[in-house]
C-alpha atoms as an extended CHARMM CRD file, in Angstrom:
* protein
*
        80  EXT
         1         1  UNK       CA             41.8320000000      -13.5850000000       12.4460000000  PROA      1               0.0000000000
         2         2  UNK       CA             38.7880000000      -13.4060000000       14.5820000000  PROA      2               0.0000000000
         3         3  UNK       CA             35.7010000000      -12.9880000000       12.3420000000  PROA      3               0.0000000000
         4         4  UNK       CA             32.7290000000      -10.8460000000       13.1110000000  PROA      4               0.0000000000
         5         5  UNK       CA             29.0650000000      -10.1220000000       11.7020000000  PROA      5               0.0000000000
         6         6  UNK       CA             28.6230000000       -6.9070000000       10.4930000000  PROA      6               0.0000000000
         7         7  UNK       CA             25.5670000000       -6.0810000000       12.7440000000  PROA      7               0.0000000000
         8         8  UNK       CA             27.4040000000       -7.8970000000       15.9230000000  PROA      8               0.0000000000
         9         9  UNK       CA             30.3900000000       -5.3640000000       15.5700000000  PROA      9               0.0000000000
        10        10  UNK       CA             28.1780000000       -2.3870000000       15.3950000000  PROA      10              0.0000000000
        11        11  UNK       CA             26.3750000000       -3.6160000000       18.6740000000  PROA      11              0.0000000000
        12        12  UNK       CA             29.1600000000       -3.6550000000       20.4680000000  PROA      12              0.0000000000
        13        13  UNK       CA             30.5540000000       -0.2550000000       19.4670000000  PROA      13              0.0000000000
        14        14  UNK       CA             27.3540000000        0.9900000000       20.4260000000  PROA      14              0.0000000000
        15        15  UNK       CA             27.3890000000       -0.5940000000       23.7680000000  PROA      15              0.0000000000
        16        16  UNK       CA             30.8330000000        0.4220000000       24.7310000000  PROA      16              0.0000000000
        17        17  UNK       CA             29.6490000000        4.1750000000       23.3940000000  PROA      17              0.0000000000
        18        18  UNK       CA             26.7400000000        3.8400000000       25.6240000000  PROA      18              0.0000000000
        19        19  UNK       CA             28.7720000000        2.6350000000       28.6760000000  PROA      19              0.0000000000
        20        20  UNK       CA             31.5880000000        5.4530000000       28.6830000000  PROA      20              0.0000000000
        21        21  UNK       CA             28.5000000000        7.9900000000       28.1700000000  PROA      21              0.0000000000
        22        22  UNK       CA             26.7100000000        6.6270000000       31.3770000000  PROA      22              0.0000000000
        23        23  UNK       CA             30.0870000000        6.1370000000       32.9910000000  PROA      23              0.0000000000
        24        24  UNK       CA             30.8140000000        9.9780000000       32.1550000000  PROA      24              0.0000000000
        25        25  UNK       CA             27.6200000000       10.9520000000       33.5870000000  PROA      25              0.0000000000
        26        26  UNK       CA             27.6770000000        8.7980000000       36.8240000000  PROA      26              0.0000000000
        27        27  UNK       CA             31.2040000000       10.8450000000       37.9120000000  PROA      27              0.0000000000
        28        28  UNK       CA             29.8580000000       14.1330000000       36.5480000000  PROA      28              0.0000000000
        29        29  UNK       CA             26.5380000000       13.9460000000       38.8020000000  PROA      29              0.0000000000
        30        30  UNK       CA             28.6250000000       12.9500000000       41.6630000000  PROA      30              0.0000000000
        31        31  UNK       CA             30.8980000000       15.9220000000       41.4500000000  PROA      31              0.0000000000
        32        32  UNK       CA             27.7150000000       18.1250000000       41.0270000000  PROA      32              0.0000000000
        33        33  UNK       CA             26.0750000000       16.3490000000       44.1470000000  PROA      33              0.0000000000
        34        34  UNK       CA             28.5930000000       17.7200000000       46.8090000000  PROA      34              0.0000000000
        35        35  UNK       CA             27.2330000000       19.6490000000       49.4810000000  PROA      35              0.0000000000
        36        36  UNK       CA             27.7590000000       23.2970000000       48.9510000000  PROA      36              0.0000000000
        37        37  UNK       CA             28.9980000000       25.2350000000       52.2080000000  PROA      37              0.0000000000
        38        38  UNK       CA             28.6670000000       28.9940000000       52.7310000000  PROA      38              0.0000000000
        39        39  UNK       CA             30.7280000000       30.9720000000       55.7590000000  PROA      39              0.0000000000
        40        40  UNK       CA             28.3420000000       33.3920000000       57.2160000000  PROA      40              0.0000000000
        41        41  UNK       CA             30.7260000000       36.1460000000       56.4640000000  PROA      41              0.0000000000
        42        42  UNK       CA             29.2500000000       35.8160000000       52.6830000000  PROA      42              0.0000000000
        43        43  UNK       CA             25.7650000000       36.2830000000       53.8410000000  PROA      43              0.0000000000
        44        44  UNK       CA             24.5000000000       39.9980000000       53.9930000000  PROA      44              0.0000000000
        45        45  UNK       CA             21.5170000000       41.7490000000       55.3030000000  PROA      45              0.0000000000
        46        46  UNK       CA             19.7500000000       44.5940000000       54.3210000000  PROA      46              0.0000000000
        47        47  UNK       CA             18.8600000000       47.3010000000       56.7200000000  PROA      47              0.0000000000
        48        48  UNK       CA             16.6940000000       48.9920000000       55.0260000000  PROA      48              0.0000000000
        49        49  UNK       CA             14.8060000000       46.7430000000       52.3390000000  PROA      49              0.0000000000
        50        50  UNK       CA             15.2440000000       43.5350000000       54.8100000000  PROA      50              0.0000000000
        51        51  UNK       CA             16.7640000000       41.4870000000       51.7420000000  PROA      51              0.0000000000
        52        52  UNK       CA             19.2170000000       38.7430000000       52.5050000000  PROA      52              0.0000000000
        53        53  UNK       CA             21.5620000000       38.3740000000       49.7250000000  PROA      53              0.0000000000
        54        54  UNK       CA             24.9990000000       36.9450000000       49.1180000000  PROA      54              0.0000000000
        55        55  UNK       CA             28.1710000000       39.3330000000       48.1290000000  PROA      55              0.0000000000
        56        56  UNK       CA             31.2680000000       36.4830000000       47.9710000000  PROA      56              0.0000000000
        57        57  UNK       CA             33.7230000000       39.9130000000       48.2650000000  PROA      57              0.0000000000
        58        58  UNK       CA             34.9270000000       40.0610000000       51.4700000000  PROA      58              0.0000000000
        59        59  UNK       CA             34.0120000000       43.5970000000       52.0580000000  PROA      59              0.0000000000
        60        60  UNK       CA             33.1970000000       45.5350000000       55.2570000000  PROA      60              0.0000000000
        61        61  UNK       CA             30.7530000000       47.4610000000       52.9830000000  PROA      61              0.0000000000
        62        62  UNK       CA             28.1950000000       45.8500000000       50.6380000000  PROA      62              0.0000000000
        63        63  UNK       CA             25.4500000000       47.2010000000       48.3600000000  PROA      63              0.0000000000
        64        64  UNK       CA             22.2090000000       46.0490000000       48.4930000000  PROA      64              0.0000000000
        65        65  UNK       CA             20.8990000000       44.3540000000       45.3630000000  PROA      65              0.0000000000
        66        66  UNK       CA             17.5800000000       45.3640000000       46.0500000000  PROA      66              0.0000000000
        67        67  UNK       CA             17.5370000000       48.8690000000       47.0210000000  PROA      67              0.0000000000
        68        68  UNK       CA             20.8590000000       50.0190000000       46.3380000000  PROA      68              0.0000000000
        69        69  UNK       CA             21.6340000000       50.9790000000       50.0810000000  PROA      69              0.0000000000
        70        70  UNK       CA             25.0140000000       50.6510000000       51.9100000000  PROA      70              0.0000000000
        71        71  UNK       CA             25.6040000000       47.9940000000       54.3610000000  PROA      71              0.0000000000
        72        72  UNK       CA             28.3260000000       47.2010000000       56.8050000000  PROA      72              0.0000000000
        73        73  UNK       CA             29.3460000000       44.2430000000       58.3840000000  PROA      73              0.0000000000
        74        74  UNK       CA             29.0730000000       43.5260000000       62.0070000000  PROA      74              0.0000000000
        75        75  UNK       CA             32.5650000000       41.5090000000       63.0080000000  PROA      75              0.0000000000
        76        76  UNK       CA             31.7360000000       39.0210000000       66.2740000000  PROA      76              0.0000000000
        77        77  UNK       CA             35.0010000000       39.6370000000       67.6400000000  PROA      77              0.0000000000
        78        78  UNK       CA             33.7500000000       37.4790000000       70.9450000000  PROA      78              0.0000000000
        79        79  UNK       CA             36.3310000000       34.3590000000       71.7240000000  PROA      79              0.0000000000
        80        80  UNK       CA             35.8910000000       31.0010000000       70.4230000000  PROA      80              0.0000000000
C-alpha cells in the first residue's frame, strides 16, 4: 500500500478540484465567446419614434417597443 501524509493528500484533492474548476470554466467561456450573428430580417425600425429594435418573430407586422406603433416589413424581393 502506497502511504501518504495527511496534508500531502489534501493538496492534491485540492489541486485536482481546482483544475476541473478552471478546466470547466476555460470550455464554458469559449462557448460564451462565439460570435453572435443576426439576419437583418430580425432587425426592425420604427417609423414613427425612429427606434431600432429587435422582434426574433418572423412577422410582417411588429410593434414598436417604444411607442407602441405598428410596423411592417419591407421584403427586398430584388435577385441575388
Amino acid at each position: 500500500m502506497i502511504s501518504i501524509d495527511f496534508s500531502l493528500a489534501i493538496s492534491l484533492y485540492i489541486l485536482i478540484f481546482l483544475n476541473t474548476i478552471l478546466i470547466i470554466w476555460l470550455v464554458n467561456k469559449k462557448q460564451k465567446d462565439k460570435d453572435l450573428t443576426l439576419e437583418d430580417k430580425f432587425i426592425w425600425f420604427c417609423s414613427v419614434c425612429t427606434y431600432t429594435y429587435i422582434n426574433t418573430k418572423e412577422d410582417m407586422i411588429s410593434v414598436c417597443p417604444r411607442c407602441g406603433s405598428y410596423n411592417k416589413k419591407i421584403v427586398d424581393i430584388s435577385p441575388s
